[in-house]
C-alpha positions as YAML, in Angstrom:
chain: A
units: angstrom
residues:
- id: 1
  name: UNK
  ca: [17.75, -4.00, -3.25]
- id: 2
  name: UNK
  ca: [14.67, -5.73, -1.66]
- id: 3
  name: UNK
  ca: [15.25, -9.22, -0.14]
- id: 4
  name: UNK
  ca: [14.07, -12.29, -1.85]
- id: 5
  name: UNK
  ca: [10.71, -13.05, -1.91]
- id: 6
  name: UNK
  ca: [9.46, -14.64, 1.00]
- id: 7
  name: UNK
  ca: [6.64, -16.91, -1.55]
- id: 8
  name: UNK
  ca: [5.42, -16.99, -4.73]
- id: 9
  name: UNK
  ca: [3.08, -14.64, -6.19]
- id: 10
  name: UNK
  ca: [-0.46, -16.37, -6.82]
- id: 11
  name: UNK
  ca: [-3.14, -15.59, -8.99]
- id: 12
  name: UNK
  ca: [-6.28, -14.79, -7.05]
- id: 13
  name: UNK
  ca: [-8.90, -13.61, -10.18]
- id: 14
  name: UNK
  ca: [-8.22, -14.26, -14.12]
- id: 15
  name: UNK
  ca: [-11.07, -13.40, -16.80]
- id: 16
  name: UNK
  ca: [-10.59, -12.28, -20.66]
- id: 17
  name: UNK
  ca: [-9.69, -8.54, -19.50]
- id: 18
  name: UNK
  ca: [-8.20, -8.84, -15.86]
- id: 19
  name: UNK
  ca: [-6.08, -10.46, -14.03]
- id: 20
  name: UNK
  ca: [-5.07, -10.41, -10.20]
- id: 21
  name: UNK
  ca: [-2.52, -11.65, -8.38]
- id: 22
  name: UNK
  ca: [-1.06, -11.49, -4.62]
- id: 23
  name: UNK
  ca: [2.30, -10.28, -4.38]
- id: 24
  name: UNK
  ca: [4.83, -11.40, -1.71]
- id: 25
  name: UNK
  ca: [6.97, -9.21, -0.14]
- id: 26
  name: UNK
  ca: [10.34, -8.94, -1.43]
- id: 27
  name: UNK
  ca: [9.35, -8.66, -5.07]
- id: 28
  name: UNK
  ca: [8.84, -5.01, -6.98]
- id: 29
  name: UNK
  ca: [5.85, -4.49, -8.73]
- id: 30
  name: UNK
  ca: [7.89, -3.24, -11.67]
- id: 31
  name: UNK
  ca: [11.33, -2.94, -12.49]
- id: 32
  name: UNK
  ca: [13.36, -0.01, -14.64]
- id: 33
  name: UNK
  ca: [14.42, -3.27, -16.79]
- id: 34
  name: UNK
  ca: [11.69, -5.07, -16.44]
- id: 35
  name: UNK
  ca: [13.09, -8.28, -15.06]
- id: 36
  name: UNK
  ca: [12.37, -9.95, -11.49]
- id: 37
  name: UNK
  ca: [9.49, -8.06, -10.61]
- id: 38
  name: UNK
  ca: [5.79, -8.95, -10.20]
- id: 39
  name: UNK
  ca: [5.28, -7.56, -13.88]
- id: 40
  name: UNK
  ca: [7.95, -10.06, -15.45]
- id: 41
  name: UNK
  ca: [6.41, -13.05, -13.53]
- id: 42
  name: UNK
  ca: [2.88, -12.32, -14.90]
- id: 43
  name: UNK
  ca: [3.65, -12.29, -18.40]
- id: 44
  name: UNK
  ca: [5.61, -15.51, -17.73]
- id: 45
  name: UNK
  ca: [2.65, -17.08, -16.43]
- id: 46
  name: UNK
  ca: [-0.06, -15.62, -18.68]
- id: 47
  name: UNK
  ca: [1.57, -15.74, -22.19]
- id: 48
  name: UNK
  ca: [-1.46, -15.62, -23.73]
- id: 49
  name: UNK
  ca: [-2.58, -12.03, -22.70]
- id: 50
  name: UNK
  ca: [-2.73, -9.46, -25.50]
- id: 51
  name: UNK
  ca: [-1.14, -7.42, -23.18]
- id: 52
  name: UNK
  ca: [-0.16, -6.96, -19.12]
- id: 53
  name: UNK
  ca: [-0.29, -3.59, -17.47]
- id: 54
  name: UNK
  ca: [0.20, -2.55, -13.64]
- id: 55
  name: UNK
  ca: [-3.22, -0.71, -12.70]
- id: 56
  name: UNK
  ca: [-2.01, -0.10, -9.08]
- id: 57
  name: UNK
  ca: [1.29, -0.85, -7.78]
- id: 58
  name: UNK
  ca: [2.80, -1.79, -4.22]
- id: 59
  name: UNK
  ca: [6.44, -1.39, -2.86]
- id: 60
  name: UNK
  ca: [8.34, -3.84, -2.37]
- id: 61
  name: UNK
  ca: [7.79, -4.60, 1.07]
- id: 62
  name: UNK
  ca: [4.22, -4.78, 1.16]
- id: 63
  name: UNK
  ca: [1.94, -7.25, 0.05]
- id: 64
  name: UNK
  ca: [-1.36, -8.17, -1.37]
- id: 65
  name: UNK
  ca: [-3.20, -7.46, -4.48]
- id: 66
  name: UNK
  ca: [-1.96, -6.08, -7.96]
- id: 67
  name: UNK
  ca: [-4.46, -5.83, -10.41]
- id: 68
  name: UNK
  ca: [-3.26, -6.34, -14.28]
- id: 69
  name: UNK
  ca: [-5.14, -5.20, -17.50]
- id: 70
  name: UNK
  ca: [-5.10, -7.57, -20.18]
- id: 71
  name: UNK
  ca: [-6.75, -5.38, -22.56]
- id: 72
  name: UNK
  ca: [-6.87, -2.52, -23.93]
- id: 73
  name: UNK
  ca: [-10.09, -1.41, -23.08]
- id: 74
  name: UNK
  ca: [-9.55, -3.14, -19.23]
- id: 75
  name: UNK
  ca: [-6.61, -0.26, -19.24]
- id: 76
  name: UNK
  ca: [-9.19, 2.21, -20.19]
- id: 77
  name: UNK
  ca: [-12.12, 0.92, -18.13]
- id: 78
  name: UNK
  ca: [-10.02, 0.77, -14.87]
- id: 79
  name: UNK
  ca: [-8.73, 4.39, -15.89]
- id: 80
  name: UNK
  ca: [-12.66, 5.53, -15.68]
- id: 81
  name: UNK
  ca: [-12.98, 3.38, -12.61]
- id: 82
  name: UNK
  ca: [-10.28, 5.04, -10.69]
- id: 83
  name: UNK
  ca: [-11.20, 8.84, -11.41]
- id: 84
  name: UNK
  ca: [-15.34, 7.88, -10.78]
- id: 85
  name: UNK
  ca: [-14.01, 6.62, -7.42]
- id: 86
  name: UNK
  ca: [-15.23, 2.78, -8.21]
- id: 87
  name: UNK
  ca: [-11.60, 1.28, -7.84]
- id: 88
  name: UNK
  ca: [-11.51, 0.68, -4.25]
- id: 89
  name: UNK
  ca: [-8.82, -0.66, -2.65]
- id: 90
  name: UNK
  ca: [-8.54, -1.62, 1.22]
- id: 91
  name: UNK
  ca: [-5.13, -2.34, 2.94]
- id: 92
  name: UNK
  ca: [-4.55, -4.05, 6.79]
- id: 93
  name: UNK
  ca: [-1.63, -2.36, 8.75]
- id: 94
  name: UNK
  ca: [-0.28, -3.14, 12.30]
- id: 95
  name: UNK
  ca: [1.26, 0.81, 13.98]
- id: 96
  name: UNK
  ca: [2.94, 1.01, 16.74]
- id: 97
  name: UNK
  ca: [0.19, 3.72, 18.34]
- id: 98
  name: UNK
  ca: [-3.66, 4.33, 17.20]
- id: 99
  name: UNK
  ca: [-3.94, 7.68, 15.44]
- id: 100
  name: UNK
  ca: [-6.13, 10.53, 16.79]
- id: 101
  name: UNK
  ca: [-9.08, 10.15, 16.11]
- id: 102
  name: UNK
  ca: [-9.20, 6.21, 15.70]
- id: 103
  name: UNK
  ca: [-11.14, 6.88, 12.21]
- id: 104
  name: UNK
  ca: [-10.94, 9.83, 9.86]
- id: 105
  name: UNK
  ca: [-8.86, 10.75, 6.55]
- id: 106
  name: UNK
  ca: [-5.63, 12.30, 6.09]
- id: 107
  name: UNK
  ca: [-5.36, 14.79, 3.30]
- id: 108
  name: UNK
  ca: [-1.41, 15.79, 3.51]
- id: 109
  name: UNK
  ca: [0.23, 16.88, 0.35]
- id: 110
  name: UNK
  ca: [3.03, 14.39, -0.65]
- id: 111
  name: UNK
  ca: [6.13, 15.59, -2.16]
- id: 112
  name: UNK
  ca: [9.54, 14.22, -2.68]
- id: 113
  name: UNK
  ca: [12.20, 14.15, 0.20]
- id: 114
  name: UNK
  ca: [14.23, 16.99, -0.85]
- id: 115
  name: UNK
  ca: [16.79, 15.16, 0.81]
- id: 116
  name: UNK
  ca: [16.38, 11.94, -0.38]
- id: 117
  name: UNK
  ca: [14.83, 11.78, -3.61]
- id: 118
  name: UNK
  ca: [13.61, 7.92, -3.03]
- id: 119
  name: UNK
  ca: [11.59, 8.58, -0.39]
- id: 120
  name: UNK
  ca: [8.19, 11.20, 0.32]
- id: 121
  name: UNK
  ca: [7.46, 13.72, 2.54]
- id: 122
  name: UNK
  ca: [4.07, 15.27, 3.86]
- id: 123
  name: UNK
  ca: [3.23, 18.32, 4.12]
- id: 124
  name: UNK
  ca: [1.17, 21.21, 5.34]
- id: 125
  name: UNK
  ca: [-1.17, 22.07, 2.39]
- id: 126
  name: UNK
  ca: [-0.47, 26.04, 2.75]
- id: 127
  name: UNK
  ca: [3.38, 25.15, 2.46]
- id: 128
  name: UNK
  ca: [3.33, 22.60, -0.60]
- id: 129
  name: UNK
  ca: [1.23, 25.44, -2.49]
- id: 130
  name: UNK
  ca: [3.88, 27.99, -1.38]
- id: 131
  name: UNK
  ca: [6.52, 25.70, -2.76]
- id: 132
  name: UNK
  ca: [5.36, 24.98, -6.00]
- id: 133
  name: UNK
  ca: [3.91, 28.47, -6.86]
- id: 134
  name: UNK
  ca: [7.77, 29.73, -6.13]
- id: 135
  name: UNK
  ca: [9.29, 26.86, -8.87]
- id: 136
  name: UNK
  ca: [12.24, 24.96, -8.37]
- id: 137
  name: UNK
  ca: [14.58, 27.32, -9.56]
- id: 138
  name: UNK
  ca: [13.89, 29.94, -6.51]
- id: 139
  name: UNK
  ca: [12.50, 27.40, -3.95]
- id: 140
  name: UNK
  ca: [13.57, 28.24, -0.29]
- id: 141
  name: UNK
  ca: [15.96, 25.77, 1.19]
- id: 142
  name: UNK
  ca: [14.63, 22.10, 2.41]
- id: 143
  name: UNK
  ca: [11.43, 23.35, 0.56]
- id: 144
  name: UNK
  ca: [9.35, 20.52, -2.18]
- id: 145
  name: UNK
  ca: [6.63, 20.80, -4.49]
- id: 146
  name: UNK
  ca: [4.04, 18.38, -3.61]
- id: 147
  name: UNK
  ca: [0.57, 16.83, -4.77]
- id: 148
  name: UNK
  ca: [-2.59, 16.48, -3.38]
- id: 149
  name: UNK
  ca: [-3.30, 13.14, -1.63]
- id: 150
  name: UNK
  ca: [-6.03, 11.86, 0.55]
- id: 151
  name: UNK
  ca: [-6.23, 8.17, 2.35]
- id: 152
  name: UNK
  ca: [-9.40, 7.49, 4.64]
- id: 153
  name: UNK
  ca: [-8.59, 5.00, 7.95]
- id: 154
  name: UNK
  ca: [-10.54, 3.01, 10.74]
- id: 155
  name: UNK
  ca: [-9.00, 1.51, 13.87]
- id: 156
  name: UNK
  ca: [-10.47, -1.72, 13.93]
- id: 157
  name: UNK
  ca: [-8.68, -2.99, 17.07]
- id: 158
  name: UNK
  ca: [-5.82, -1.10, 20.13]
- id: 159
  name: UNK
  ca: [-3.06, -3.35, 21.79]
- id: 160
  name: UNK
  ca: [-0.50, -1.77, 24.22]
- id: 161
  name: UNK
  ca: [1.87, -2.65, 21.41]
- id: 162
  name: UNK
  ca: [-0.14, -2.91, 18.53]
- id: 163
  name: UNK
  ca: [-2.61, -1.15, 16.93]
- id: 164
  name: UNK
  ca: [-5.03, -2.52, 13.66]
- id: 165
  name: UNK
  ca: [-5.72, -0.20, 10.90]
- id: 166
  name: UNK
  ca: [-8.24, -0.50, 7.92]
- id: 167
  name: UNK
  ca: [-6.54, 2.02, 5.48]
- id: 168
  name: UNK
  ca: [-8.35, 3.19, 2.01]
- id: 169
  name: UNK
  ca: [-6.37, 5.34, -0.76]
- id: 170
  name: UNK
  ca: [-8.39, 7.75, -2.55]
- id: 171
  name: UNK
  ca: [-5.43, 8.89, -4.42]
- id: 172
  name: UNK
  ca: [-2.34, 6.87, -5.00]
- id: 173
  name: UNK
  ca: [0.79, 8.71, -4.43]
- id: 174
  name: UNK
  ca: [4.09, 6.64, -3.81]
- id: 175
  name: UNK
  ca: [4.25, 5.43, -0.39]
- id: 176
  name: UNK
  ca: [1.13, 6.83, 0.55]
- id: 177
  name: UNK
  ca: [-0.26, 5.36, 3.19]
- id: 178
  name: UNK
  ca: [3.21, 4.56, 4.76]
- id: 179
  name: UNK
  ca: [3.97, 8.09, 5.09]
- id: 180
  name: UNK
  ca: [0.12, 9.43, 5.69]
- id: 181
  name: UNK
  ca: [0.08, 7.01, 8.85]
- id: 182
  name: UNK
  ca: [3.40, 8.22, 9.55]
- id: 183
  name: UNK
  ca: [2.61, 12.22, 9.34]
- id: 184
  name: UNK
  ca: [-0.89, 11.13, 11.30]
- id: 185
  name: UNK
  ca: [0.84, 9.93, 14.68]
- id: 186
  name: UNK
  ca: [0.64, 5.97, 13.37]
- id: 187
  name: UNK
  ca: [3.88, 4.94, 11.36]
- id: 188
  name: UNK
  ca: [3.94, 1.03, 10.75]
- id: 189
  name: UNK
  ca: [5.81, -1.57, 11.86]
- id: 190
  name: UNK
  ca: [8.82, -2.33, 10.49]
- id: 191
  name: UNK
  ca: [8.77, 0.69, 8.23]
- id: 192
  name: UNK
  ca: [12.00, 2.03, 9.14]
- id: 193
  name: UNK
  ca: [12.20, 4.59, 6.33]
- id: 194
  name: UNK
  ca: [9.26, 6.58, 8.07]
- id: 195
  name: UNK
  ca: [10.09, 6.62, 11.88]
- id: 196
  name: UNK
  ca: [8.23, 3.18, 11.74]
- id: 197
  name: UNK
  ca: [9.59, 0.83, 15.34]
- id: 198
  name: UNK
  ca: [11.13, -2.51, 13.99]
- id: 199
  name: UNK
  ca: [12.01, -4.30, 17.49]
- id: 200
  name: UNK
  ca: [9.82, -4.75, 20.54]
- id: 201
  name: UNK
  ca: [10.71, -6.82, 23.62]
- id: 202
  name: UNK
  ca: [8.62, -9.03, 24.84]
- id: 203
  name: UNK
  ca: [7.58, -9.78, 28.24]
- id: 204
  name: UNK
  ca: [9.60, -13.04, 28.20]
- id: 205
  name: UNK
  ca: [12.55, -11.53, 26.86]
- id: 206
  name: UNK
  ca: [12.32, -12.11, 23.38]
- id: 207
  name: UNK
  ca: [13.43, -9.42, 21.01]
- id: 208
  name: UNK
  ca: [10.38, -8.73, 18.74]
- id: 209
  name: UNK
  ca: [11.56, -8.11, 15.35]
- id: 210
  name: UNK
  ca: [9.41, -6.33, 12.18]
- id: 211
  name: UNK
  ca: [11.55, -7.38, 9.28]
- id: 212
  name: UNK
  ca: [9.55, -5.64, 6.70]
- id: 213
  name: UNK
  ca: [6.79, -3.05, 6.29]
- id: 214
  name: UNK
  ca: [3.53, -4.62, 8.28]
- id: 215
  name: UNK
  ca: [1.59, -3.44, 5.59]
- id: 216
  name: UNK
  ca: [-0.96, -5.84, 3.14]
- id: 217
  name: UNK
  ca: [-3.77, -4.97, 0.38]
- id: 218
  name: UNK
  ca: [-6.32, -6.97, 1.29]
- id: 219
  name: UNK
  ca: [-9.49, -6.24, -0.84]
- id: 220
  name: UNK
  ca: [-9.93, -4.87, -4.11]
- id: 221
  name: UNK
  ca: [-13.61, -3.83, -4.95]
- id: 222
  name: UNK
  ca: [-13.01, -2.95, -8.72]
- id: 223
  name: UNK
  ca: [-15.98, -3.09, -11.81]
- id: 224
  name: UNK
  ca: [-15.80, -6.42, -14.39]
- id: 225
  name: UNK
  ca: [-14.82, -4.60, -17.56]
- id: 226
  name: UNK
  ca: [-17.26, -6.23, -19.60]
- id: 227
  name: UNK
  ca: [-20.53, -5.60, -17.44]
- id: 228
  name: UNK
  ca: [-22.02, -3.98, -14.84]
- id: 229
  name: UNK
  ca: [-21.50, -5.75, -11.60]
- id: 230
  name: UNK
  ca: [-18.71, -5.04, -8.86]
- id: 231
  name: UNK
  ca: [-16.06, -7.31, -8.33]
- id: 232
  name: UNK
  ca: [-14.53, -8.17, -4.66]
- id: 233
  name: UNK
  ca: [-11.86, -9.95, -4.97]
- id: 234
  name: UNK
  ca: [-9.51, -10.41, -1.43]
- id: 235
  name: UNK
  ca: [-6.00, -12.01, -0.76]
- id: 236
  name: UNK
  ca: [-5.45, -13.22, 3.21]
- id: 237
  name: UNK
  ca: [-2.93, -11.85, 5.35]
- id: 238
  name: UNK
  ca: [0.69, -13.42, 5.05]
- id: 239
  name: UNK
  ca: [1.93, -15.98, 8.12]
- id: 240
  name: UNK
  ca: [4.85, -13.60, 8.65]
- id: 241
  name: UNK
  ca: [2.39, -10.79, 9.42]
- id: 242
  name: UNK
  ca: [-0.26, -12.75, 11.38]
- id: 243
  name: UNK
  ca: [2.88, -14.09, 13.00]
- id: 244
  name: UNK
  ca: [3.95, -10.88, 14.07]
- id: 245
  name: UNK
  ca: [0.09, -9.95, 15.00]
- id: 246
  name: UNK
  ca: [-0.08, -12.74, 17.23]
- id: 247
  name: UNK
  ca: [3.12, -12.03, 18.99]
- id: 248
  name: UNK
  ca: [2.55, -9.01, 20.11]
- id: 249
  name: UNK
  ca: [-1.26, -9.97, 21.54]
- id: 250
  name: UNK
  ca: [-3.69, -9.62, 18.20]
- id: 251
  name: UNK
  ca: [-5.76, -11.77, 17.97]
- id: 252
  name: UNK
  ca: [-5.46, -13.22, 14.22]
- id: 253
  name: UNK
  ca: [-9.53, -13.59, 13.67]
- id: 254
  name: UNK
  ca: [-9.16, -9.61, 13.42]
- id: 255
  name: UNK
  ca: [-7.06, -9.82, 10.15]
- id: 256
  name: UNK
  ca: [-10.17, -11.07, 8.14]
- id: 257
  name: UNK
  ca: [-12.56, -8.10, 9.25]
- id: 258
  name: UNK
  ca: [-16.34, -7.23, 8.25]
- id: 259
  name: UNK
  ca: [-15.83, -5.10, 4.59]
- id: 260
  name: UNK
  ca: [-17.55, -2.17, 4.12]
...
């Protein structure tokens, strides 16, 4: 179970077809039940909303920006959006090291965890084909089908224990970018489920600790569902991430970089 939230979720952007609001950490996007999550507190707060549906979701841990269609034809306009490559969405995340080289894309397959069926895997793309062409019924052992997934990234700034990363989805597979910065030499702080450090000490002796995934959505460049025009719409970084930032030498002005 994830901990409590650490705030309330706020509404950032509200029209007739969209609204968009900044999830804490410690709150689920969804839920199997569909109570305490970040889908349950929207329609409590925007009961008048023919309807509320999740266009992009965001574990637990992480925060930032969760867009909502209130529509129908929002559902169906951010459904265009997303497979024309318009729905653009740009996280912040603090690593441990800076991946090699500081800006490319990482196109590893993601599959299930054979072994753990709540968490992903990445993989080679010559052994995910391999894997599903054989089926599940006569896969090899620790073998996993998996889909095709790409996530662009930019080092924006390298500490000796910290490293900034501007991280882009092109696809959205669970835990993407968690395990994509993982497979790509760069897991996140605090992410303990993907090899991810969680305790640094400090030159004073302080124990450093990352008590959640350092990971935030930041911007959301997305189109207005009745028009033409772009929307931008951005959400700051959390104090327990700046925090965290600052502590280990950032320098928080870096958390609010220049957009593409």
């Amino acid at each position: 179970m994830p901990d409590a939230p650490s705030r309330e979720p706020r509404v950032v952007y509200r029209d007739a077809d969209l609204l968009v609001l900044d999830k804490p950490s410690g709150l689920a996007t969804t839920s199997p039940d569909g109570a305490d999550c970040l889908a349950s507190w929207a329609r409590e707060h925007d009961t008048d909303a023919p309807r509320l549906h999740a266009s992009s979701r965001l574990d637990a841990e992480v925060t930032g920006l969760v867009t909502f269609a209130r529509t129908s034809r929002a559902i169906e306009r951010l459904t265009e959006a997303r497979a024309a490559g318009q729905y653009r969405r740009y996280y912040l995340g603090l690593a441990r090291h800076a991946p090699e080289p500081p800006e490319g894309e990482w196109r590893f397959p993601i599959g299930r965890d054979p072994r753990d069926p709540r968490r992903r895997v990445a993989l080679p793309k010559g052994e995910s084909v391999r894997a599903r062409k054989l089926g599940a019924r006569v896969k090899p052992r620790g073998a996993c089908a998996a889909d095709s997934a790409w996530s662009r990234y930019k080092t924006l700034c390298v500490l000796p224990r910290v490293c900034l990363l501007l991280l882009r989805p092109e696809t959205g597979r669970t835990h993407q970018l968690r395990v994509h910065a993982a497979r790509g030499g760069a897991p996140l702080w605090g992410d303990k489920h993907y090899a991810g450090p969680v305790r640094e000490v400090l030159e004073d002796g302080r124990v450093l600790a990352a008590r959640r995934v350092m990971l935030h959505c930041a911007q959301l460049i997305l189109p207005a569902v009745s028009g033409t025009e772009l929307l931008v719409v951005r959400a700051p970084v959390p104090d327990d991430m700046r925090a965290f930032y600052a502590a280990l030498g950032g320098d928080p002005e870096w958390l609010a970089p220049e957009w593409e």
